[in-house]
N, C-alpha and C positions, 0 to 999 in steps of 0.2 A: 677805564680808570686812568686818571692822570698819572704822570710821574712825578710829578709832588705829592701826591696824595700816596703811591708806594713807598715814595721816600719817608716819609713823617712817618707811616706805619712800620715800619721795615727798622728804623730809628729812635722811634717814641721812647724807649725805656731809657736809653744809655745817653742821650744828646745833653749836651750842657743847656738848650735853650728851650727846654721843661713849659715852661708857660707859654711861647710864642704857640710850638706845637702842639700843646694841648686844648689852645682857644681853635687853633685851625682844623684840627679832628671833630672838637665842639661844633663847629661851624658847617661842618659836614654833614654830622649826625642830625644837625637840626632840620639842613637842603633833602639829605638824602630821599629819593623816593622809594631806594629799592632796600625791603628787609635783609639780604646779605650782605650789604655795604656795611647796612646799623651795627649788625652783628658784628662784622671785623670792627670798625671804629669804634663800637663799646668796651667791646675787647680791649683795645690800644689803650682806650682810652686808661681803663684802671690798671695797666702798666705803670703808669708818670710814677715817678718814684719822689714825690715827694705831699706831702702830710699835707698839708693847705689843700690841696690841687684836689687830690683822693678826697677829702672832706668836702669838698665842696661838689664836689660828683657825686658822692654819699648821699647826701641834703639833693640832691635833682631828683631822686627816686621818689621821694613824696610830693614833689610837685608837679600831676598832671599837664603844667602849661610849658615844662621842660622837659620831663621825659617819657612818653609813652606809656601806659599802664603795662602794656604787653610786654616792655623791655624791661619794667624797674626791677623786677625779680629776677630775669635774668643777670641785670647789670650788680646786682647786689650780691649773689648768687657766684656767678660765675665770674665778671670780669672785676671786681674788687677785691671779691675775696682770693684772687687767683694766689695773691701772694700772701706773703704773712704780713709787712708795711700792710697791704689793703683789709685783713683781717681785724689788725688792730686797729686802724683808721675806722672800719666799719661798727668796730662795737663803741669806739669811743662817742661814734655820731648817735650812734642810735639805742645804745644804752638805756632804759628804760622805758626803750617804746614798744616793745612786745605789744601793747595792746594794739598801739597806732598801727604795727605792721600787720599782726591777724587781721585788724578790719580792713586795711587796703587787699592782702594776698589771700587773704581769709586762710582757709587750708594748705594751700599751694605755700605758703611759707617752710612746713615741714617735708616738701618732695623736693627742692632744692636739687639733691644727689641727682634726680629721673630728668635734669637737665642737661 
């Protein structure tokens, strides 16, 4: 792993430059080949502490041509909802899609926790 890419992880939450970091994490996630990379940099990713950002990482979840079927439940799940910001970011995005999400996660929506 580079040491830009430690650094930006290691700093993602608390940095005043919120978006530069979070497009170069993005940019990661997207190169990345290896599933533990994905996993840390999804992680980071719903760190950013700020509302625009977490929403718009929200909204990647349903779009197969940005993020992974395999990871949106994870990233929805574990790295958004990590905090309480990503909590309420997450209901605000997706607020009335209960249906939209059972037919993407089908069941797996309710084992969440067995992540």
């Amino acid at each position: 792993k580079s040491t830009i890419f430690n650094t930006v992880i290691s700093v993602s939450p608390v940095t005043s430059e919120v978006k530069e970091n979070w497009e170069f994490l993005w940019d990661k996630y997207l190169t990345s080949q290896q599933a533990t990379e994905k996993d840390v940099i999804y992680y980071a990713l719903g760190l950013i502490d700020e509302d625009a950002t977490l929403k718009t990482f929200a909204g990647y979840c349903l779009d197969p041509s940005k993020v992974r079927p395999a990871d949106a439940l994870y990233i929805l799940g574990r790295s958004i909802a990590q905090t309480r910001r990503g909590r309420v970011v997450f209901l605000a995005v997706h607020a009335g899609q209960l249906a939209r999400l059972t037919e993407e996660f089908t069941d797996s929506l309710f084992a969440v926790d067995a992540y």
